[in-house]
Structures are given as structure tokens and as C-alpha cells.
Backbone as CSV, one residue per row, in Angstrom:
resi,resn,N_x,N_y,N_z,CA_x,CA_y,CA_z,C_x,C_y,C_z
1,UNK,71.257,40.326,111.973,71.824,39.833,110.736,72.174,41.033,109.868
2,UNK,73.252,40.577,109.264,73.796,41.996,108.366,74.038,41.085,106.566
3,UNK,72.981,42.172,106.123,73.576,41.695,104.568,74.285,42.768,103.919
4,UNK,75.439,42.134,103.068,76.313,43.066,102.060,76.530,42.715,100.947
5,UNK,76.171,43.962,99.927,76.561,43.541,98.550,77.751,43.243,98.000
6,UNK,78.163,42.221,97.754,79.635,42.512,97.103,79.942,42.567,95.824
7,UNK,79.538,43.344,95.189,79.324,43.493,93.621,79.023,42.023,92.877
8,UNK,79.739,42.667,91.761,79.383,41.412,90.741,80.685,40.595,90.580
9,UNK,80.592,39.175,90.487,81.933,38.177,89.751,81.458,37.558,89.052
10,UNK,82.391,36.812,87.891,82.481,35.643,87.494,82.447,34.334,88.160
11,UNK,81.206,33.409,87.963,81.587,32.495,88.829,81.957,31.173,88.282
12,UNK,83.049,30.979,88.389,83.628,29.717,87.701,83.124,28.377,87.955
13,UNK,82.252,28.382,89.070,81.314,27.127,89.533,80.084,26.964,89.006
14,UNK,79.965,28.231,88.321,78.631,27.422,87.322,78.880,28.513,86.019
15,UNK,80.135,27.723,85.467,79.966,27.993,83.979,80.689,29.776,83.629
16,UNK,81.285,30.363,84.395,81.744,31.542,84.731,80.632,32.713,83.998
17,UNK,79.202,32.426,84.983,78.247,32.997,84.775,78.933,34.727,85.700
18,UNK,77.795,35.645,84.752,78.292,36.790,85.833,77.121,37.076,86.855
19,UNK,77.578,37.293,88.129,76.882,37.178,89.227,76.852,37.856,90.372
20,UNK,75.211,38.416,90.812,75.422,39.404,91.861,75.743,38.509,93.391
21,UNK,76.369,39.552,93.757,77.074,38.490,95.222,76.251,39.124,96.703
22,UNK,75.994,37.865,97.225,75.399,38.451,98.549,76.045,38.029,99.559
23,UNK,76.209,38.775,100.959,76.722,38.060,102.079,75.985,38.154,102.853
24,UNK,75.262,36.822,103.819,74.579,37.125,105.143,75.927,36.803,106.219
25,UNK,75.274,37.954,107.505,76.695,37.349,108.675,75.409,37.509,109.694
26,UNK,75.923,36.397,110.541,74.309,37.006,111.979,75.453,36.500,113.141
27,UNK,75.078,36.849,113.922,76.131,36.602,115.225,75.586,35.138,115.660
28,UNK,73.950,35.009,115.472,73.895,33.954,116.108,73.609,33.000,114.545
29,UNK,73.862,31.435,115.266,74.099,30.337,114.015,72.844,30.708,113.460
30,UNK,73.276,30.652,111.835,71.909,30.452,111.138,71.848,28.501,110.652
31,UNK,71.312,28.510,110.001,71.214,26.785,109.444,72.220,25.953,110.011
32,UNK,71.761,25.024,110.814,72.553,24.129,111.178,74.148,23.969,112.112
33,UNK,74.466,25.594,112.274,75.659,26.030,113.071,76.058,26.765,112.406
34,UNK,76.141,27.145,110.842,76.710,28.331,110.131,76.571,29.752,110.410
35,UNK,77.212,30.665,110.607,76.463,32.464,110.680,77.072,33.079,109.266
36,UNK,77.246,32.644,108.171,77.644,32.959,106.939,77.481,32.688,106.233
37,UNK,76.574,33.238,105.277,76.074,32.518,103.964,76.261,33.433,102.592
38,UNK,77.031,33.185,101.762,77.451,34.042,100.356,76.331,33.425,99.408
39,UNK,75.519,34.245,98.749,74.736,33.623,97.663,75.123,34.507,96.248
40,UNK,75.031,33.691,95.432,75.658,33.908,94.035,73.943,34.029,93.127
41,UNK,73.364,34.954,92.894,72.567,35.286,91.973,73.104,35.734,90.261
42,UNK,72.673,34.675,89.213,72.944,35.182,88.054,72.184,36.585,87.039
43,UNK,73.153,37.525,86.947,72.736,38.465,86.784,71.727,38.226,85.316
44,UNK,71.778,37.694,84.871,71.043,37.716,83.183,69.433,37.121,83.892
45,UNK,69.519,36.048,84.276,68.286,34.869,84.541,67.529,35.007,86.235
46,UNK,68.296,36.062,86.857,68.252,36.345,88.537,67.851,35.203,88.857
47,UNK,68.599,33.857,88.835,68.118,32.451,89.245,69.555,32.654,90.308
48,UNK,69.444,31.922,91.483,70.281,31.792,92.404,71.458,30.819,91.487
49,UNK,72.397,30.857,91.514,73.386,30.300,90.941,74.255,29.183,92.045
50,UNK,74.696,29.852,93.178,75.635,29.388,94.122,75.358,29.533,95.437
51,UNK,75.985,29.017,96.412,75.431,28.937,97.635,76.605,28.649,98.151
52,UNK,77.105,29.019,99.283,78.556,28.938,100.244,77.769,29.239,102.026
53,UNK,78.085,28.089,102.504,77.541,28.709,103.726,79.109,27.968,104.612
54,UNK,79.462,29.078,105.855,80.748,28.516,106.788,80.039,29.086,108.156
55,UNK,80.735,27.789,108.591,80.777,28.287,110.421,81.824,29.479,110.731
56,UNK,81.164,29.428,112.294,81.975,30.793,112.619,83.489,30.109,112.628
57,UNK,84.486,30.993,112.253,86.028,30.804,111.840,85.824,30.456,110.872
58,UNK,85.384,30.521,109.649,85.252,30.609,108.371,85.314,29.758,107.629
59,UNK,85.200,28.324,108.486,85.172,27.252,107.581,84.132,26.929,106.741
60,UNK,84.517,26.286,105.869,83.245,25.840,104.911,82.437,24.352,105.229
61,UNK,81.206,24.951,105.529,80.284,23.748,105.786,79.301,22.997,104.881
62,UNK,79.426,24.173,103.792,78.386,23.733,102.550,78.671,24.470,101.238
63,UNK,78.223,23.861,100.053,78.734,24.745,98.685,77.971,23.786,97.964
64,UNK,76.617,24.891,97.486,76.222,24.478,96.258,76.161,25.249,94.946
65,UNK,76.193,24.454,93.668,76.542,25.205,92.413,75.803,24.601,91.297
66,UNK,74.737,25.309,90.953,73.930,25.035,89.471,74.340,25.480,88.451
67,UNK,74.975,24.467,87.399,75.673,25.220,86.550,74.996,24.763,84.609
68,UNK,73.842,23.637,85.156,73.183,23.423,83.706,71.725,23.984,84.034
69,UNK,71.369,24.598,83.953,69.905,25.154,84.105,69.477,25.409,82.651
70,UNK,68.572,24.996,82.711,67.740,25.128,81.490,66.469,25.644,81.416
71,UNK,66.329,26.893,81.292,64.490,27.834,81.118,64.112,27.456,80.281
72,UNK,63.106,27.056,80.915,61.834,26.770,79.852,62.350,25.440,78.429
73,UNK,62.924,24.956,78.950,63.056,23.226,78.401,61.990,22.353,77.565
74,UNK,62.500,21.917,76.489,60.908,21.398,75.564,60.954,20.198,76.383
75,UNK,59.645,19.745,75.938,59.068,18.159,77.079,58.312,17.470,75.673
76,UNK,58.614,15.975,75.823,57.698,15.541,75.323,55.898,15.767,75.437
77,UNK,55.059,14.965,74.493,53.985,15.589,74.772,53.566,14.630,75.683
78,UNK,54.106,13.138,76.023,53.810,12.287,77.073,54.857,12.582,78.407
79,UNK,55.421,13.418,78.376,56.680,13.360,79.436,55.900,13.290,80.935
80,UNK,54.706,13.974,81.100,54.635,13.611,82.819,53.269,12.536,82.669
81,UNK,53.324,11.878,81.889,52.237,10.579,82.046,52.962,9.249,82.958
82,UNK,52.204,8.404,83.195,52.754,7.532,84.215,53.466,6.611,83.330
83,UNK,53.451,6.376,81.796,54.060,5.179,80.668,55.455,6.397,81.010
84,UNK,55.508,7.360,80.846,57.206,8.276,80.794,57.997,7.456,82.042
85,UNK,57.484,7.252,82.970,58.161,6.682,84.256,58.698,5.356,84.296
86,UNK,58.261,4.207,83.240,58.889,3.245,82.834,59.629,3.116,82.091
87,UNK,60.579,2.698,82.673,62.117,2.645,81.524,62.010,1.629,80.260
């Protein structure tokens, strides 16, 4: 397996956060038949941002994108009691 940095972008899939870019390539399939996986780390929060994985010939087999994340979020003071779970 070979990883490469590909600097930093804008990523317009979650919010045109700026973001360090990764590429995995492995000859043999990784997850599910893919050997390519681009991951999008946000440079401010280093929370994974994006996810692109393609089969070999470069199609795209998967794409995920978090683009409302919220650190450290206020909670009610009942929010994980079992009465919060009834609507």
C-alpha cells in the first residue's frame, strides 16, 4: 500500500472546509473491491471530513461527507435519560 499527501483543498462537500488530503492505492482490493481511498481531514478540528473510495479503473464506489459537526454541543440536563427517548 502506498500513501500520498496531496496537500491541502477546499472542500466544497462539507462546507468548503480547508483540508489535508490523503491518498491510499494498494494493488490488492482494500474494502469491499476498492484499491483507492482519498480521505479529506479538516485542517482546523483534524476530524476526518470526507471519504472517496473507487475501484480499480477509477470508478467511484463510495463518498462520504460530514459537513455539520458540532464539538462539544450543549445537551440538556435530561438528554440521555430514558423520558428524552419518548417523543
Amino acid at each position: 500500500m502506498t500513501v500520498t499527501y496531496l496537500g491541502q483543498q477546499k472542500l466544497k462537500e462539507a462546507g468548503d472546509r480547508l483540508c489535508y488530503v490523503l491518498r491510499f492505492r494498494s494493488d490488492q482490493p482494500l474494502h469491499r473491491g476498492g484499491n483507492e481511498m482519498t480521505v479529506y481531514v479538516d485542517r482546523e478540528t483534524w476530524l476526518e471530513v470526507g471519504l472517496v473510495i473507487k475501484e480499480e479503473g477509477g470508478k467511484v464506489m463510495a463518498e462520504y461527507f460530514f459537513r455539520d459537526i458540532k464539538i462539544n454541543p450543549a445537551f440538556k440536563p435530561d438528554q440521555f435519560k430514558r423520558s428524552a427517548l419518548i417523543p
